[in-house]
Every structure is written in C-alpha cells, then in structure tokens.
N, C-alpha and C positions, 0 to 999 in steps of 0.2 A: 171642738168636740163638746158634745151637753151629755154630760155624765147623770143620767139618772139615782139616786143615793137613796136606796130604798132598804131601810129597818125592822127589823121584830115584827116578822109577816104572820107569823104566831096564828099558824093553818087556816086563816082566815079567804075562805077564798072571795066574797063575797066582796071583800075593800080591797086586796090584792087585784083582782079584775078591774076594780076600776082606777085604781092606782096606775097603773100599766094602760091601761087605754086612755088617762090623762096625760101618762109622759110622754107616749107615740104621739100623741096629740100638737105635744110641745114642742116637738123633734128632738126627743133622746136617742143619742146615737150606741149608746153600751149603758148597763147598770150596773151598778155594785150594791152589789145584797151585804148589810149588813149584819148577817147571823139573826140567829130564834129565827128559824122556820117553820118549828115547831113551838108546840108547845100551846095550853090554851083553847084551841079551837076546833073545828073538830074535820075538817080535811087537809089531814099532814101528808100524805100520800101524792094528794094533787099537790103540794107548793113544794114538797120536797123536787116535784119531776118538772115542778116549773124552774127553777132555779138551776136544777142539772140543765135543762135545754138549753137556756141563756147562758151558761160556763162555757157549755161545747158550743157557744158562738160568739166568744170572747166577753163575758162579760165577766165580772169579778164576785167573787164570793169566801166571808169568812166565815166561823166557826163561833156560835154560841152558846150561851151556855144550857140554852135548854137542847141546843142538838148536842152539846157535848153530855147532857145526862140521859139521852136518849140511847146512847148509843156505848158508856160509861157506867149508868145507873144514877142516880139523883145524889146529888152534894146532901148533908145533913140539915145543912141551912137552908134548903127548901122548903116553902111552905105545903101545909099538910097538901092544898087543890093542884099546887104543881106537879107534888110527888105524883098524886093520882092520874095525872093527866099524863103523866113522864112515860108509869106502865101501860096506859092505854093507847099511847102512841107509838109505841115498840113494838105492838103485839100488832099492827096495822103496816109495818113499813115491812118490805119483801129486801131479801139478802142485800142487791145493789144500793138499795138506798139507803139502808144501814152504811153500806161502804163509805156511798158518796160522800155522806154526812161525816163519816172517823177520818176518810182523807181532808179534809176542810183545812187549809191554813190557819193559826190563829190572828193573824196578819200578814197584810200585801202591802208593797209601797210601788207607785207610778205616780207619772207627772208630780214630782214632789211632794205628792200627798200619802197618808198611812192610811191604810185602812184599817179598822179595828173593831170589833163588837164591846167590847168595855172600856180601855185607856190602853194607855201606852206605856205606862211604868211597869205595870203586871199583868199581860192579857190575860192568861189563864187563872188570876184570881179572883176573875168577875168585881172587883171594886166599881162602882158607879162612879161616875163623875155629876154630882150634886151638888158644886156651888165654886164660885170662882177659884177657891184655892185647888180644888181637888184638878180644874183643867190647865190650872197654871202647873201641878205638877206633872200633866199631862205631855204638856208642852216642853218640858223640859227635859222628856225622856225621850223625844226625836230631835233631832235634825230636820225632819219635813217641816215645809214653811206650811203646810195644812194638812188637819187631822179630822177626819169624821168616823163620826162612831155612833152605837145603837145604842141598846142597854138601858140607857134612860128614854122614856116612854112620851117625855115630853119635849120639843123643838126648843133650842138653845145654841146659840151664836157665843164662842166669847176670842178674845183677840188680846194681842201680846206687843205692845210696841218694844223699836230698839233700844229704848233705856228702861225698860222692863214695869211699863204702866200697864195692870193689865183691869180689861174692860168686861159686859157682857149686857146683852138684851133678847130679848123674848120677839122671833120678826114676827112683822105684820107679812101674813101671806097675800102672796102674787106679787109681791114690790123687790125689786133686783137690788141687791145689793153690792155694788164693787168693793172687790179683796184687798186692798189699799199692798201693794208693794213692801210698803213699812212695816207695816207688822204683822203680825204670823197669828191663822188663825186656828179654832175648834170649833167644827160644824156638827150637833145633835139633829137631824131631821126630825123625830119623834117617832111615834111607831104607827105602821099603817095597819097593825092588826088588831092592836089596842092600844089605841089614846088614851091617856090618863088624865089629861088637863080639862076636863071639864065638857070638852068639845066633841063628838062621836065621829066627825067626821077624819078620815084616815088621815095619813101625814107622810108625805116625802120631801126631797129637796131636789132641784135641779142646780148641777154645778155645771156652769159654762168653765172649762177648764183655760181654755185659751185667753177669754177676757181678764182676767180669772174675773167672775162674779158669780153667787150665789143665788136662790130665788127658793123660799119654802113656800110648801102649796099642802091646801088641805083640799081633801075631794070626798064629798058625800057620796053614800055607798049606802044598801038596804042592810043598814047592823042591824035591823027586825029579826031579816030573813038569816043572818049568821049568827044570832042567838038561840034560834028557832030550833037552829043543827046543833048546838050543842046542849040544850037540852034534850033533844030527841036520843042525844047520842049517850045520853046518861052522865055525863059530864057535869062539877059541880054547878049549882044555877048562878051562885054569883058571878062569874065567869062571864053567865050572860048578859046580866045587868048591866057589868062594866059595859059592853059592848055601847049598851042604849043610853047610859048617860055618860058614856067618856071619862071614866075614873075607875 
C-alpha cells in the first residue's frame, strides 16, 4: 500500500491540488493528513471539505494546532498574523466543519506507525520537533517502529538504531529510500501549503508501507496565484510572500 503523507495544507488550495494530482499520479492508495488545514491561506472551507471527503473514504487525519485554535480560540503563543488569520477562518467555516475539525484525534496508530501533527511526547503541546534531540525524544515516547508528523514546515528523515545511535538528513526529492528493519524511524514530509526551506515548491512524502520505504517529493504549484488570494482576501501580505519565496 503507498500511503500518501500529506502536512500543514494551511488553506492552500492552489499546491494542495497539485499535491494530490502528483500522489494519484504515483499511485497512492489512502492519505494521511497531517493537521493545519487551516490556517494562513485563504480557502479553509475548500481543504477543510477536502480532507473530510478523503476520511469518509478511509484515509487518515489528525488534529493541528491551527485547527485546534480554529475551533478552541488561538493559544497566546500565537503570532500576532496567525491570531488574525485564526478569527478569519472561523468566521468562514459552517457548523459541520467546525465539527469535523473538534472531532479530529490528536493521534492515530496503523501499520506500526503514529501519526501525529507535532511529536509524540506531548501532542497537544504543539512542541516542534527541530533538531536530533528533540526526535530522539520523539521516539522514545512510542513503541511504533515509525513516526510521521507535521508541524515542522521543512522535510526531515531521522532514525534510531538498536543500540541507540541516532542519525538525520535533509532527502533529496524523488530518490526512495528503504526503512532499514534495524532501526526505527521519524519521517517530517514538510508542509505542502507553506514551505519554509527556501524552496516554494509544496512538499509531501510517499510511504510505501509494505517495502517499508520512503520517497519525499516536492511539486511546483502557481504560489503567484495563492498569494494573489490572500491578499485579495485582506490577509496579512507577508503570508504571501512566504508563499513566493519559500520561507
């Protein structure tokens, strides 16, 4: 089975659509959404009803933290343009999808993997995972021999062998990676609604579950035309800029 692993879609519908018409492409058989559907962009409505549609046909989906303040109210640690974007995305979504969003698990586990939108020690305290220590603690808060997770904006591999050497590197996209048996991995895809690394093009992962092997993929998408909408939509502008240069 080819598990699509798609992150912090963050109402982008512009790199979301092509996200999804490069995994179909790949033969992904199911996806797992990993949280921020919102948040950022400026058609929450459409990704909020994309991702319900894909639930109700088995795919998987957790709980973020910008739909958990969507739906919540915004943490204090928010910056000032999230705050803003938090109330202007509430006042867009219709009762159900308020729902969908509050029923959200903060975590799922199949095929021996977690799913997670931040780590595995504390989901609901949105701690990032940013740099080998923090996924070694990651790892040591499951038993799944693999953990993918969102939250961080940019694609990151790291791995744990069994006398406890642990590793990490930044993949080169399209190149397959096998899960090596020995040791236990953390898969970051990056975010397909805003990339932070420099790069504008979106970011998902394909997890062949069965091989187990891995494959990160970036796929260019009109971020013109989705910065376009969020300025149009009075949203702050930096917001858009990230879009156009990937940070």
């Amino acid at each position: 089975m080819k598990l699509a692993l798609v992150a912090d879609l963050h109402a982008n519908r512009e790199a979301v659509t092509a996200v999804m018409d490069h995994a179909r492409g790949q033969g992904a058989d199911r996806y797992a959404f990993l949280g921020d559907f919102v948040g950022y962009g400026a058609d929450p409505a459409w990704a909020v009803d994309l991702v319900r549609e894909h639930v109700a046909q088995d795919s998987l989906a957790v709980l973020g933290n910008h739909d958990a303040a969507v739906v919540h109210g915004p943490l204090p640690s928010m910056m000032a343009d999230a705050r803003a974007v938090i109330e202007w995305t509430r006042a867009r979504l219709d009762a159900e999808q308020l729902a969908f969003l509050a029923a959200l698990p903060m975590s799922m586990i199949e095929h021996e993997t977690l799913f997670v939108h931040a780590n595995a020690w504390a989901p609901g305290g949105w701690d990032y995972i940013q740099s080998r220590s923090d996924a070694m603690r990651s790892l040591h808060a499951t038993a799944c021999r693999f953990t993918v997770c969102g939250h961080v904006h940019v694609p990151m591999l790291y791995h744990l062998t069994g006398t406890g050497k642990a590793g990490e590197f930044a993949p080169t996209p399209g190149v397959v990676i096998p899960l090596s048996e020995q040791r236990r991995w953390l898969a970051i895809p990056g975010s397909t609604g805003q990339p932070r690394d420099g790069n504008p093009a979106a970011c998902y992962a394909m997890f062949d579950v069965a091989a187990p092997a891995l494959t990160f993929h970036r796929v260019p998408y009109d971020h013109a035309a989705a910065a376009a909408k969020i300025r149009a939509a009075g949203l702050p502008r930096g917001l858009a800029d990230r879009l156009t240069h990937g940070g």
